[in-house]
C-alpha positions in Angstrom: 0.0 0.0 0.0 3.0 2.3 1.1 4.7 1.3 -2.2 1.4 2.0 -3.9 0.8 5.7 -2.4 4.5 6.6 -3.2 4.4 6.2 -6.9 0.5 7.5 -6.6 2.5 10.5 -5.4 5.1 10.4 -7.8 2.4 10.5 -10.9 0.3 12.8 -9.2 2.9 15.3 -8.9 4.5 14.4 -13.0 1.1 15.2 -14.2 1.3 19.0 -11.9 4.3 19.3 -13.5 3.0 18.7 -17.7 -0.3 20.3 -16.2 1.7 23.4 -15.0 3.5 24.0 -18.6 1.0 22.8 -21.2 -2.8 22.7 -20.0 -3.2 25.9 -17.8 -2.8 29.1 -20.4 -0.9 32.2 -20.0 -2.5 34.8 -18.1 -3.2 38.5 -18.9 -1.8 41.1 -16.3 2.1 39.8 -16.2 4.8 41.1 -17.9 5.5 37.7 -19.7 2.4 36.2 -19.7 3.5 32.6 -19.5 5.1 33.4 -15.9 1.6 33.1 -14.3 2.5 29.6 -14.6 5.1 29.9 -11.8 1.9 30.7 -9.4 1.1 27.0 -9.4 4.4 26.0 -7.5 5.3 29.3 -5.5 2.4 29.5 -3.7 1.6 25.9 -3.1 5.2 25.8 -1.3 4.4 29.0 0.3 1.1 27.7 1.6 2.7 24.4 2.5 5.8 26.1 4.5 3.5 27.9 6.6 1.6 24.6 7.7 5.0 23.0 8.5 5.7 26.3 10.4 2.5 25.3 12.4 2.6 22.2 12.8 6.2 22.0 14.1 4.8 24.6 17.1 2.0 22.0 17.7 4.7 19.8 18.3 6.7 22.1 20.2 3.7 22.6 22.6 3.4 18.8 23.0 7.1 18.3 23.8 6.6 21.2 26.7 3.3 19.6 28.0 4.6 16.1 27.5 8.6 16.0 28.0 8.6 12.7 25.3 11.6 13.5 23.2 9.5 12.0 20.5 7.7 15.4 20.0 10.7 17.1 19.6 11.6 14.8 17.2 8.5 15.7 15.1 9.0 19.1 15.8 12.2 19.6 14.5 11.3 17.1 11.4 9.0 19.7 10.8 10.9 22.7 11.1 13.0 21.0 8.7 10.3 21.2 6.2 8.8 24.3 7.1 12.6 25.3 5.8 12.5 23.8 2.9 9.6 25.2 1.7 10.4 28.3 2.5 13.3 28.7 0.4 11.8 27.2 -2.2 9.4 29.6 -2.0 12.3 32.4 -1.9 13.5 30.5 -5.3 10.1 30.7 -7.3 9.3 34.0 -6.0 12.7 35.2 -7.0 12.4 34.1 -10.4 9.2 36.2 -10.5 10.6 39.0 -9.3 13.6 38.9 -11.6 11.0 38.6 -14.6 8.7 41.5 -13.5 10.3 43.6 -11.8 13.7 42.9 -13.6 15.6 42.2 -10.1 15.7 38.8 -8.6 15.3 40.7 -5.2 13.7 43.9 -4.6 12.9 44.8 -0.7 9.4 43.8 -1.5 7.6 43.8 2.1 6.7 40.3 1.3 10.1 39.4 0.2 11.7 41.1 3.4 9.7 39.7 5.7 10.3 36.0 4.3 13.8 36.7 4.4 13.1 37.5 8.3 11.4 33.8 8.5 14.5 32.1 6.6 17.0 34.2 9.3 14.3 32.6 11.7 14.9 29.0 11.2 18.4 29.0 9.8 18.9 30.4 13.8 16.5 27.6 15.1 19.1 24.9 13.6 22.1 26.7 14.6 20.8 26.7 18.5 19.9 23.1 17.9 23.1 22.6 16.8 24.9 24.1 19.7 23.0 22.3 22.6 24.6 18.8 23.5 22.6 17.8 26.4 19.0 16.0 24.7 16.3 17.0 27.1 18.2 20.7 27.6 18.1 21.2 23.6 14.9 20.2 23.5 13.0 22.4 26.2 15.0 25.4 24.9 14.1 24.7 21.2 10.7 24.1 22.0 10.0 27.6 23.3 11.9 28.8 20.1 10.2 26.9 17.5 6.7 28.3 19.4 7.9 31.6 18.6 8.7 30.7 15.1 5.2 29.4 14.7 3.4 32.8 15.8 5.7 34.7 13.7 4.6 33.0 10.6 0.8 34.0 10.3 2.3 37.5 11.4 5.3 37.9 9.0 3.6 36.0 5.7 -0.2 37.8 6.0 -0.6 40.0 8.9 2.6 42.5 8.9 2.3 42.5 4.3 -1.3 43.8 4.2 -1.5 46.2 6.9 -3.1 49.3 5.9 0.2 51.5 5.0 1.9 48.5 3.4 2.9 49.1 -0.3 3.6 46.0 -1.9 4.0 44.6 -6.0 2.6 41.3 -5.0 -0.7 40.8 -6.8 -3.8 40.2 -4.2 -6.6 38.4 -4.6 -6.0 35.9 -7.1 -6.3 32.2 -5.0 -9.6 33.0 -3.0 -11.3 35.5 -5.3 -13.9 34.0 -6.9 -12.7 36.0 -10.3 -8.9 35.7 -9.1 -8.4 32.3 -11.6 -10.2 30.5 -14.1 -11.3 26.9 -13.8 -7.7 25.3 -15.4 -5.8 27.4 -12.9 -8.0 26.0 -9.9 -7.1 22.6 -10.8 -3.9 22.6 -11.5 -3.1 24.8 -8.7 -5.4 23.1 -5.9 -3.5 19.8 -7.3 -0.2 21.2 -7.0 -0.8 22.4 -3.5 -2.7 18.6 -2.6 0.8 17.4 -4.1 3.3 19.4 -2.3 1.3 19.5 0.9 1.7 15.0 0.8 5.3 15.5 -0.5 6.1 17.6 2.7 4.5 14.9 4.8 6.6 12.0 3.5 9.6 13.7 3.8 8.6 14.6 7.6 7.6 11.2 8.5 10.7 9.4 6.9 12.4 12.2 9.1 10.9 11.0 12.2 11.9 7.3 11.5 15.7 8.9 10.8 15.5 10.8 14.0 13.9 7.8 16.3 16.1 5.0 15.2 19.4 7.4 15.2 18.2 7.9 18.5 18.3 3.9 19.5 20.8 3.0 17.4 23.1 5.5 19.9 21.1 4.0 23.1 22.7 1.0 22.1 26.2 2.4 21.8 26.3 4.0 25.1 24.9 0.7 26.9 27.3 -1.2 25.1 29.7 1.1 26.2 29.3 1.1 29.7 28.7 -2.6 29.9 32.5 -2.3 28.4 
C-alpha cells in the first residue's frame, strides 16, 4: 500500500508538473504572460511552509506539555520542512521578481519579511546545533520553535497587508472568486494537494531517521558502559 501511495504520489505530482507547462494558459496582467504559470508552485510551497511552520509549534507545545523526546523529534522534522519550503518559496518568487520587476530581489515587504522567517529557522538549527545535552536542547528549542510558529501567520499575512503597506505582490488571485479560471484551480489546488503529501513524506521518513538514530546511539552508550 506504502509502495502503492508513493508512486501514486510520484504520478500525481508528474502530471502537476505537464499540467503546470501545457494545460493551464498564459495569463493576462504579467509582464511575460507565461510566468503566471510559476503561481502554481510558488504559492503551493508557500502555503505548505506555513503549515509546517505550524505544525512544528503543535509539536513544540506537546514536547513542553509532555517532556517525550519524540515530539521534539517531530517538531524539528517539521521545522526541517517548514525550511525547505520556504526557500523554495524564496527561489520561485525570485524568479518572479527577476521577470517582472527585472531584479531577482527587490525589498518587497513580502520578500523582506520572508527573508526574516528564513533568518528565523536557519537560527532555530544553529541553536539546535549548539546544545549537546537532549532534554536541555529540546525544552529550549521548543519555546523557540513556538515563537517561530506565531511569527509565521504574522510575517507571511498580517505585517504585508496592513493598511500602509505598499507592496508589487498581486492580491486576490487564489480566494477570489474571479482571481483564476477553472484550469488554474485545478492545477493549482493539485499542486498544493501534491506538495502538501510530499512535505509529509519527507517529515515522516524524518521522524523514522531521527527515532532509530536515537536507538541505534542507546545501544552504543549501553554497550559502552557494559564495556
Amino acid at each position: 500500500m506504502k509502495t502503492f501511495l508513493k508512486a501514486l504520489l510520484g504520478v500525481w505530482m508528474v502530471l502537476v508538473i505537464i499540467g503546470a507547462f501545457t494545460f493551464v494558459p498564459p495569463a493576462r496582467g504579467f509582464q511575460v504572460p507565461a510566468l503566471a504559470r510559476i503561481m502554481i508552485f510558488h504559492v503551493p510551497q508557500a502555503m505548505t511552509a506555513t503549515l509546517a511552520s505550524l505544525l512544528s509549534g503543535v509539536f513544540a507545545l506537546r514536547y513542553l506539555m509532555r517532556r517525550k523526546i519524540i515530539e521534539d523529534m517531530r517538531a524539528n522534522a517539521a521545522a526541517m520542512i517548514a525550511l525547505l519550503f520556504w526557500v523554495l518559496t524564496t527561489v520561485t518568487g525570485a524568479v518572479f521578481a527577476k521577470v517582472e520587476w527585472g531584479a531577482y530581489w527587490n525589498w518587497d515587504p513580502k520578500q523582506e519579511c520572508i527573508f526574516v522567517l528564513l533568518l528565523i529557522y536557519f537560527a532555530y538549527f544553529a541553536l539546535r546545533s549548539a546544545i549537546g545535552d537532549v532534554h536541555k536542547r529540546a525544552a529550549v528549542c521548543a519555546g523557540y520553535t513556538l515563537f517561530a510558529a506565531v511569527s509565521v501567520p504574522f510575517l507571511t499575512y498580517v505585517l504585508p497587508n496592513a493598511p500602509g503597506i505598499q507592496t508589487n505582490h498581486p492580491s486576490g488571485v487564489v480566494f477570489s472568486m474571479d482571481g483564476m479560471d477553472s484550469k488554474y484551480k485545478l492545477v493549482f489546488w493539485s499542486a498544493t494537494i501534491g506538495f502538501a503529501a510530499l512535505a509529509w513524506w519527507i517529515y515522516r521518513l524524518s521522524v523514522q531517521i531521527d527515532v532509530l538514530t536515537s536507538a541505534a546511539m542507546a545501544r552504543l552508550r549501553r554497550t559502552g558502559a557494559a564495556g
